[in-house]
N, CA, C and O of each residue as an XYZ file, in Angstrom:
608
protein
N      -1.834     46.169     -4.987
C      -3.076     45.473     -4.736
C      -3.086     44.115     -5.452
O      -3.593     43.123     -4.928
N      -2.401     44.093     -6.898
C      -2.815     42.725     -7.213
C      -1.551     41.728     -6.721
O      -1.780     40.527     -6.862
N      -0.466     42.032     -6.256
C       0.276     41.315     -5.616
C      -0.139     40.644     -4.255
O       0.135     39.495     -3.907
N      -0.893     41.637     -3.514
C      -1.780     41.093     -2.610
C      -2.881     39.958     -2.913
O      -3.241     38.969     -2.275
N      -3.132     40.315     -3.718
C      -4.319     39.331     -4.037
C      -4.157     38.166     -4.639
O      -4.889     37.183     -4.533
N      -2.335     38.378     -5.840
C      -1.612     37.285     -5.976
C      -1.410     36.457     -4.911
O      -1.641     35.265     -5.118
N      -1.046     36.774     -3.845
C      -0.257     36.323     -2.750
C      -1.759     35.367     -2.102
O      -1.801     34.141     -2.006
N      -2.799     36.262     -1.756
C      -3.591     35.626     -1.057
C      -3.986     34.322     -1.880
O      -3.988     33.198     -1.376
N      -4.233     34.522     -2.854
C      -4.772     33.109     -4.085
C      -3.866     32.473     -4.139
O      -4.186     31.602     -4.947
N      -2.787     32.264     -3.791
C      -1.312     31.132     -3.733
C      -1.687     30.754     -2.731
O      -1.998     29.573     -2.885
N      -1.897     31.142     -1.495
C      -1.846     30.798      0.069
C      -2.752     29.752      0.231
O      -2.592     28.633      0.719
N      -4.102     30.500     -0.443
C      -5.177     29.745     -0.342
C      -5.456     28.260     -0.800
O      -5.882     27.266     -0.212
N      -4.913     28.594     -2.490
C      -4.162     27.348     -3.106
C      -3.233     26.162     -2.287
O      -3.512     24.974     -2.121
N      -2.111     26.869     -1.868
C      -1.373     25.973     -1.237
C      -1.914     25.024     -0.191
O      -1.777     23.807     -0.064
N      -2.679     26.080      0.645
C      -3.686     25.339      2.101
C      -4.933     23.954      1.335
O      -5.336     22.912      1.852
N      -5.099     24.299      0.547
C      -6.299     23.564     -0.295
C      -5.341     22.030     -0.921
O      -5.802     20.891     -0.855
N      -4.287     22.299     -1.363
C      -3.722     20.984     -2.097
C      -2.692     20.130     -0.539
O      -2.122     19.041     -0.461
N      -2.799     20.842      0.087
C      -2.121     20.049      1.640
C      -3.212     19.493      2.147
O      -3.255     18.278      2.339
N      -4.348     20.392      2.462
C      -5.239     19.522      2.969
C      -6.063     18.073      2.473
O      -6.421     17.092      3.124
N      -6.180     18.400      1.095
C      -6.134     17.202      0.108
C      -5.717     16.180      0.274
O      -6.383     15.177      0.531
N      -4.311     16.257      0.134
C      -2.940     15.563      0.098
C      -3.480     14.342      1.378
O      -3.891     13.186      1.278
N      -3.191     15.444      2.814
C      -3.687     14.746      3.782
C      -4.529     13.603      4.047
O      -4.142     12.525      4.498
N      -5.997     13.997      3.655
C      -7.269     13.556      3.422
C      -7.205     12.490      2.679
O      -7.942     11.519      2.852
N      -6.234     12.573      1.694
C      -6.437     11.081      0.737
C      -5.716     10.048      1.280
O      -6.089      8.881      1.166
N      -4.389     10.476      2.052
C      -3.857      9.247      2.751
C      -4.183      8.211      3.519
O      -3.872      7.020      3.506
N      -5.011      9.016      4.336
C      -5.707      8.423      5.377
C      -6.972      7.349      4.505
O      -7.214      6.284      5.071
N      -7.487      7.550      3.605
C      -8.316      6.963      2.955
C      -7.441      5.546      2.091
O      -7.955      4.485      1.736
N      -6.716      5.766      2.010
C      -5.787      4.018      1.589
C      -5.983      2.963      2.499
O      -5.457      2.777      3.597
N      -6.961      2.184      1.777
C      -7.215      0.989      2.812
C      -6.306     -0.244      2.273
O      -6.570     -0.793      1.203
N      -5.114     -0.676      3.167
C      -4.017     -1.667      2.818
C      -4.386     -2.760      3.887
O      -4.692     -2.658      5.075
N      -4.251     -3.832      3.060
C      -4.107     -5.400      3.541
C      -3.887     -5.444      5.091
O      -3.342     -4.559      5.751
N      -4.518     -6.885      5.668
C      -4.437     -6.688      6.549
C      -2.801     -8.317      6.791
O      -2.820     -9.502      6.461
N      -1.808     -7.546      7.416
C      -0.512     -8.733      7.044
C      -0.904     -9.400      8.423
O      -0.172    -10.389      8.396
N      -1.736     -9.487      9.832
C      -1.974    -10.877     10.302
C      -2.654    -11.806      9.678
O      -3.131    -12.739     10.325
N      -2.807    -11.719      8.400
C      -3.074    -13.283      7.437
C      -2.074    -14.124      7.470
O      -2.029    -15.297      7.842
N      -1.136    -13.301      6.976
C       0.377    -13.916      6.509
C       0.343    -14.818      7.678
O      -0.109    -14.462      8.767
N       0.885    -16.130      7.409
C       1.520    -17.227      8.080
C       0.129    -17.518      8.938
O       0.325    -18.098     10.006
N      -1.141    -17.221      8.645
C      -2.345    -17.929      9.640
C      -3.170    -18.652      8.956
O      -3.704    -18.512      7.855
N      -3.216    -19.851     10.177
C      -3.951    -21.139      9.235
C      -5.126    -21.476      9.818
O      -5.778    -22.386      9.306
N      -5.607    -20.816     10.978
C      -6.987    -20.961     11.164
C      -8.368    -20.250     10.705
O      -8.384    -19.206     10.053
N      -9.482    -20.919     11.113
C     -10.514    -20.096     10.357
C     -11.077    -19.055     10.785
O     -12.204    -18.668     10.475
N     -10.149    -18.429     11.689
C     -10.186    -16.870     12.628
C      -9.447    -16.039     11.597
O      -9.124    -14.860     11.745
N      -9.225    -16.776     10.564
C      -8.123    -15.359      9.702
C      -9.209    -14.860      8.249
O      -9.294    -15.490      7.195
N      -9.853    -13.732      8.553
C     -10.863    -13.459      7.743
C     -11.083    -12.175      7.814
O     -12.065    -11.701      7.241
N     -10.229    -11.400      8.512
C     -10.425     -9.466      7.840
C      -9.224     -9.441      7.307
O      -8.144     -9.725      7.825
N      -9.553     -8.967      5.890
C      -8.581     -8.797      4.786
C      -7.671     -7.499      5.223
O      -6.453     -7.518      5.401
N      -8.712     -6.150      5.381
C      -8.400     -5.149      5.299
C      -7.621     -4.908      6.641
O      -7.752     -5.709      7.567
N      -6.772     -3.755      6.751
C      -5.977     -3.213      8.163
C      -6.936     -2.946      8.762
O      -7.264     -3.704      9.675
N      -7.766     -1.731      8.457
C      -8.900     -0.937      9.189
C      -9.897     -1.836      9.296
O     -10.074     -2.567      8.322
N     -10.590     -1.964     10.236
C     -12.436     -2.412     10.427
C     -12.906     -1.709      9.692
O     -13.083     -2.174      8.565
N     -13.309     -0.367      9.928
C     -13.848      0.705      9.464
C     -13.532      2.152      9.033
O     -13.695      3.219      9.626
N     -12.776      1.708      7.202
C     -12.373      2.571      6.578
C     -13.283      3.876      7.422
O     -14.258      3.839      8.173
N     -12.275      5.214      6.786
C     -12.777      6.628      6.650
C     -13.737      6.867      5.555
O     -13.796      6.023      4.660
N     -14.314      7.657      5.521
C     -15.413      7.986      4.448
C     -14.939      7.833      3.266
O     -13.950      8.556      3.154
N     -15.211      7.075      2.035
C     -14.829      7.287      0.234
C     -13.115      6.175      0.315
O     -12.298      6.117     -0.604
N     -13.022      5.570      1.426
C     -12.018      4.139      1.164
C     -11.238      4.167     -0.308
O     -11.885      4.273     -1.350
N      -9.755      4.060     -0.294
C      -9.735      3.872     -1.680
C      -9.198      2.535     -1.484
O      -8.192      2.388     -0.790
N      -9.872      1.385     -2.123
C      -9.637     -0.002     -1.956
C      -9.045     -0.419     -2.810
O      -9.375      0.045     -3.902
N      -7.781     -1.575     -2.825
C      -7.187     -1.940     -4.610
C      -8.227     -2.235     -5.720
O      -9.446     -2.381     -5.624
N      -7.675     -2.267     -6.451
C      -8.732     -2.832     -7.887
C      -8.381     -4.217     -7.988
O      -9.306     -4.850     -8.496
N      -7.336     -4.961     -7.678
C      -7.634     -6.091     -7.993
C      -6.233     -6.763     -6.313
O      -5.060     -6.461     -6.093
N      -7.222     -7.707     -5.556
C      -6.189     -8.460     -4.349
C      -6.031     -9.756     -4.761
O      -6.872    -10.192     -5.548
N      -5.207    -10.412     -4.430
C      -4.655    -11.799     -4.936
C      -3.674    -12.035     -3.692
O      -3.014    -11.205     -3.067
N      -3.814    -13.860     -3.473
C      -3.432    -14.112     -2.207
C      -2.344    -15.358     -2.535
O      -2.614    -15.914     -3.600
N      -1.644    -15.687     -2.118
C      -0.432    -16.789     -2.340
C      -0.677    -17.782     -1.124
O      -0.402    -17.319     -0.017
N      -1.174    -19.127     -1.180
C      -1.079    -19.929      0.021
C      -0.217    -21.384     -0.869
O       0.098    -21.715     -2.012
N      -0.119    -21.977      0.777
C       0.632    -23.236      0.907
C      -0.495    -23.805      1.446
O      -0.840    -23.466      2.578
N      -1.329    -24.874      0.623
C      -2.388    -25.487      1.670
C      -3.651    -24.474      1.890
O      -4.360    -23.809      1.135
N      -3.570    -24.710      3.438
C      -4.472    -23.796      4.003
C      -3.495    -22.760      4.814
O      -4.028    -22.673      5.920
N      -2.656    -22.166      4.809
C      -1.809    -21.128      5.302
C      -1.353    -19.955      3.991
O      -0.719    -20.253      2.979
N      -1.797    -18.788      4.299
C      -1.296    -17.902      3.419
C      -0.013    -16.985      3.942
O       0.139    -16.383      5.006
N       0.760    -17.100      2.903
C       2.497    -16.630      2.770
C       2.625    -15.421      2.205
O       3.635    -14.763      2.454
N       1.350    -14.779      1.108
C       2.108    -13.724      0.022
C       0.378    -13.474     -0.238
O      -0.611    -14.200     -0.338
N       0.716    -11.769     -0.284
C      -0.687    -11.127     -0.726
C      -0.384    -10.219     -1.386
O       0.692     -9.868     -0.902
N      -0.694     -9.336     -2.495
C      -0.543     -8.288     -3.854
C      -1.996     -7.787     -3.691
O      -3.053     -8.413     -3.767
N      -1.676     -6.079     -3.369
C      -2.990     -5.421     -3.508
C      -2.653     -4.542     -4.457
O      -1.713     -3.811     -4.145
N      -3.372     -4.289     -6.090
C      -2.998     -3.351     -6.965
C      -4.334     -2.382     -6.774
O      -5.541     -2.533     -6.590
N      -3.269     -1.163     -6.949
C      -4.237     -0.047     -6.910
C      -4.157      0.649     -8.490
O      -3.199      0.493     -9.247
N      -5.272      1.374     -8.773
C      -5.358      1.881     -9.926
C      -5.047      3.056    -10.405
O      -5.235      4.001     -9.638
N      -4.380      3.417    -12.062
C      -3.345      4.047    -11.799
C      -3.441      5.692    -10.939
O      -2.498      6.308    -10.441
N      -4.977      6.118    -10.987
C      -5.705      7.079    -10.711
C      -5.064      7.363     -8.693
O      -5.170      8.315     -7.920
N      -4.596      6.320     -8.605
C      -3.924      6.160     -6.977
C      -3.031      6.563     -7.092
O      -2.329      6.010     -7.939
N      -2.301      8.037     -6.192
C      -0.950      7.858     -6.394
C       0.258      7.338     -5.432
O       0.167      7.179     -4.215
N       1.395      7.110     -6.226
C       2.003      6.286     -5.510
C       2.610      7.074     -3.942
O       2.886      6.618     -2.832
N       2.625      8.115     -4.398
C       2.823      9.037     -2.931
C       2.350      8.660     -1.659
O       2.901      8.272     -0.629
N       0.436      9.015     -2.217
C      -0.607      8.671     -1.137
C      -0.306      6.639     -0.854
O      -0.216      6.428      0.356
N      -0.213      5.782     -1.403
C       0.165      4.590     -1.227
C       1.353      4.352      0.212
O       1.263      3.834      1.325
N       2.577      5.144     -0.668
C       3.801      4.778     -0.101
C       3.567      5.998      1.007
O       4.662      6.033      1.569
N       2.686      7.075      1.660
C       2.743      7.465      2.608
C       1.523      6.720      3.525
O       1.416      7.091      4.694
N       0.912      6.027      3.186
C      -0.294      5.079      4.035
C       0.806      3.429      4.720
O       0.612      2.788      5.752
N       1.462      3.302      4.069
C       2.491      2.174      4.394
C       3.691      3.217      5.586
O       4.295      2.822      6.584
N       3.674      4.113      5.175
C       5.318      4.849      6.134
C       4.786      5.103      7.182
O       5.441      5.026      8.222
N       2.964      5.611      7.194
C       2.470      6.123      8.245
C       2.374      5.012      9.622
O       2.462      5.350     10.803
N       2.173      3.645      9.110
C       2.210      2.065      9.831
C       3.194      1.412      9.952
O       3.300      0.457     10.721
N       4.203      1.906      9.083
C       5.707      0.785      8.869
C       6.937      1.484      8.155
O       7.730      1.024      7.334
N       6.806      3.288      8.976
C       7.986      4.028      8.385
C       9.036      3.650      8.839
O      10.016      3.599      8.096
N       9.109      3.355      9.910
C      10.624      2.620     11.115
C      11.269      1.727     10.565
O      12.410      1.549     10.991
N      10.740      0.794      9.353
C      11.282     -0.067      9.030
C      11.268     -0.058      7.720
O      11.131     -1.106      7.090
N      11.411      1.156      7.113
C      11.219      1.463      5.486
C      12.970      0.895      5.421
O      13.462      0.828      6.547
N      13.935      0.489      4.260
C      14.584      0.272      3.782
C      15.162      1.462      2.470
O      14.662      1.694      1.369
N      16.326      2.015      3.094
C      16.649      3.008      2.308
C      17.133      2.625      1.086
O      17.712      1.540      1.141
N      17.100      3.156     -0.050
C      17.366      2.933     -1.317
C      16.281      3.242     -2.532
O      15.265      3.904     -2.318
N      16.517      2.844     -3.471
C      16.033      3.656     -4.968
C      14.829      2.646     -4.666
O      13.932      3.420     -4.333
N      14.298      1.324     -4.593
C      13.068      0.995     -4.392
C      12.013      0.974     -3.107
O      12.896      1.254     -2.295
N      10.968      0.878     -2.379
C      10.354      0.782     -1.811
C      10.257      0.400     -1.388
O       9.227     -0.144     -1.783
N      10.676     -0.337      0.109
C      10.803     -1.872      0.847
C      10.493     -1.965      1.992
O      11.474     -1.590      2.635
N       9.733     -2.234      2.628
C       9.557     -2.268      4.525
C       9.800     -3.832      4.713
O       9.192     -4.764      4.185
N      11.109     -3.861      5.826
C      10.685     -5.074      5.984
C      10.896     -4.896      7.809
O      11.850     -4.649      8.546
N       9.026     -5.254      8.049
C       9.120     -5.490      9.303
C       9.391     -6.918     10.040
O       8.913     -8.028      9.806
N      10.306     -6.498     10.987
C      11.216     -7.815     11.574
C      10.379     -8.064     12.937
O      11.112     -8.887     13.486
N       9.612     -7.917     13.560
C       8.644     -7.885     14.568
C       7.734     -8.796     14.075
O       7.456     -9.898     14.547
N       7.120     -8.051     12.714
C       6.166     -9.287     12.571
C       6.491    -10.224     11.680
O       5.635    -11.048     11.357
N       8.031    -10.275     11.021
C       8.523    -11.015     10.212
C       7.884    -11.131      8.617
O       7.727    -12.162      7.962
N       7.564     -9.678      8.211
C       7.322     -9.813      7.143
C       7.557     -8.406      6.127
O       8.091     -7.408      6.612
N       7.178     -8.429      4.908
C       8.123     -7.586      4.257
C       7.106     -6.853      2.984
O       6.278     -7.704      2.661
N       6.935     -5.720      2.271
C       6.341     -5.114      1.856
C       7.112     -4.418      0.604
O       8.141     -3.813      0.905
N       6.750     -4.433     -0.708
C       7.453     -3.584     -1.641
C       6.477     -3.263     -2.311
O       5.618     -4.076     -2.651
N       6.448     -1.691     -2.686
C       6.209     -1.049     -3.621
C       6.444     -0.685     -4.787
O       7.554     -0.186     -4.972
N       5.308     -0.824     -6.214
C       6.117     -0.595     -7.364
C       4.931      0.014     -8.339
O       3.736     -0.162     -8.101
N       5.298      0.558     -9.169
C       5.206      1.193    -10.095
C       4.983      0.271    -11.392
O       6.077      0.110    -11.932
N       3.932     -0.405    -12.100
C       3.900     -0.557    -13.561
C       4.524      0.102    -14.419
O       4.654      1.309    -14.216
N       5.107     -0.516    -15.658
C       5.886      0.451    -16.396
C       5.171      0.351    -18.101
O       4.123     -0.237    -18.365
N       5.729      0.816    -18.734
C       5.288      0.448    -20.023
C       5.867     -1.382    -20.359
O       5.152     -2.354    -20.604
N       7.176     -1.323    -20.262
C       7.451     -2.757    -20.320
C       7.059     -3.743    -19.646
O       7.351     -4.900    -19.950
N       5.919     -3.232    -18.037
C       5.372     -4.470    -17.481
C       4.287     -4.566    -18.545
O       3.968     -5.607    -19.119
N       3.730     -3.307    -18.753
C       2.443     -3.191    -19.629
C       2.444     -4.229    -21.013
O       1.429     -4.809    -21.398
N       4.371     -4.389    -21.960
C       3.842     -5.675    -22.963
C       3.858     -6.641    -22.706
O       3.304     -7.439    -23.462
N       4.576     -7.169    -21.354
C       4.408     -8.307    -20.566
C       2.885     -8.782    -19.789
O       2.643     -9.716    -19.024
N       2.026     -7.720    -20.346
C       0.774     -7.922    -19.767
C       0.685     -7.895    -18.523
O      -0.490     -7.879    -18.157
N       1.589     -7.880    -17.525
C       1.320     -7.849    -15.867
C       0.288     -6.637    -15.440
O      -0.404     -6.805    -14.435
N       0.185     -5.452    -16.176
C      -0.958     -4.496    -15.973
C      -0.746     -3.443    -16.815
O       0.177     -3.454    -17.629
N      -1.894     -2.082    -16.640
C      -1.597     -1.334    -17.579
C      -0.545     -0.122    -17.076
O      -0.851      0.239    -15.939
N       0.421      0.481    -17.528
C       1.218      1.244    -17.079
C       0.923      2.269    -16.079
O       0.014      3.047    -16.368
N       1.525      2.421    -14.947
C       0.940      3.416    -14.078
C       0.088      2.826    -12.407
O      -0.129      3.279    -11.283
N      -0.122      1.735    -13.087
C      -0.725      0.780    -12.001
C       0.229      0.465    -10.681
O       1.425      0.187    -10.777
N      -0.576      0.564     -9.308
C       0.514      0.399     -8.303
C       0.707     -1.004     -7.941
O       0.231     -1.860     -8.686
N       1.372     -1.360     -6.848
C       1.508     -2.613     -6.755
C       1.924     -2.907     -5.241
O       3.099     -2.667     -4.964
N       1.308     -3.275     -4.488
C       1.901     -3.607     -3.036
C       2.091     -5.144     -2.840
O       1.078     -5.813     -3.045
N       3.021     -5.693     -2.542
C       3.083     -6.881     -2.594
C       3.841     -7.373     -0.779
O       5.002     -7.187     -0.417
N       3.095     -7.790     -0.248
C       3.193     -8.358      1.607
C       3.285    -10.094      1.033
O       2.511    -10.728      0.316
N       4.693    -10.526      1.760
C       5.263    -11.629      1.605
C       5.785    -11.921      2.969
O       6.202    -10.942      3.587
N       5.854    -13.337      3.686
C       6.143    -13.464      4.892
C       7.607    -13.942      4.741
O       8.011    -14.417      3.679
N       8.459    -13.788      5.932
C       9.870    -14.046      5.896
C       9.851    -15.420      5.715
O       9.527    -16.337      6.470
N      10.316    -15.387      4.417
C      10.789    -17.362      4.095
C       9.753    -17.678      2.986
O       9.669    -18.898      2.838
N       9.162    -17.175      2.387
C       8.146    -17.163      1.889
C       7.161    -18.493      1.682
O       6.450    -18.522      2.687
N       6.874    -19.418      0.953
C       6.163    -20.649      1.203
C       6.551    -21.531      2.667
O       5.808    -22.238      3.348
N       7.712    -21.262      2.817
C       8.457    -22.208      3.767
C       8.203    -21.507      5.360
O       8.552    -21.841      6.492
N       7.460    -20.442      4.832
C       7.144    -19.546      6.325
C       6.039    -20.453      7.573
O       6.010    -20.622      8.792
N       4.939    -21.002      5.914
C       3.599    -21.812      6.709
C       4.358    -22.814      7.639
O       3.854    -22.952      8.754
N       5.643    -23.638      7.329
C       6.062    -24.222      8.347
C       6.624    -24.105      9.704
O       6.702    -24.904     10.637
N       6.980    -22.921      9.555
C       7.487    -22.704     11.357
C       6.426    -21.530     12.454
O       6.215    -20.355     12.151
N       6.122    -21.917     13.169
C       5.209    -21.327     14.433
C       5.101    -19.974     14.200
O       4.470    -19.261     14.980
């Protein structure tokens, strides 16, 4: 009997931290990359989604890189309470085809000519002051980077 009941309270468990899992992905609201390389005053939804899912988890701090009036490079940090899982599965779910295999995090989509890395704060970004350890980091850069605003 209590193996049964072991068994059922694992099951239940297990079903409960998947569905979770799920639920939070979908809630990563990431940058919207038709900014990159646009110089008119039609370029003004930040976000991918119009209309996040219920409880949005939005970065804590966005920062934008322009040439002029054309933006090249955007950094959305999320806080460390985000994990990098749910992050790097909200990016695979939009731009897994073009993930880049290897030990870091890299999409670089060649369609829309632009490129995406994921990272991790460390303690040593932390005495360099770049953030506090644990902090995520998405950083969308256009192919060529400043030199992108110049070609069509």
């Amino acid at each position: 009997m209590k193996r049964v009941f072991a068994a059922v309270v694992l099951m239940l468990g297990l079903a409960y931290g998947q569905t979770a899992k799920e639920e939070n992905i979908s809630r990563i609201v990431l940058p919207n990359p038709r900014l990159l390389r646009c110089k008119s005053p039609d370029c003004h939804q930040v976000w991918l989604e119009k209309t996040p899912d219920a409880n949005p988890v939005f970065p804590k701090h966005f920062s934008i890189d322009m040439n002029e009036s054309c933006l090249y490079g955007m950094t959305a940090v999320y806080d460390q309470s985000v994990s990098f899982e749910d992050i790097r599965a909200a990016i695979d779910a939009r731009y897994g085809k073009w993930a880049v295999p290897g030990l870091i995090r890299v999409w670089r989509v060649e369609p829309e000519k632009f490129a995406i890395q994921l990272a991790v704060y460390t303690k040593k970004d932390e005495k360099r002051n770049l953030g506090e350890a644990g902090t995520k980091e998405a950083i969308y850069i256009a192919f060529g980077g400043k030199s992108a605003c110049n070609t069509p």
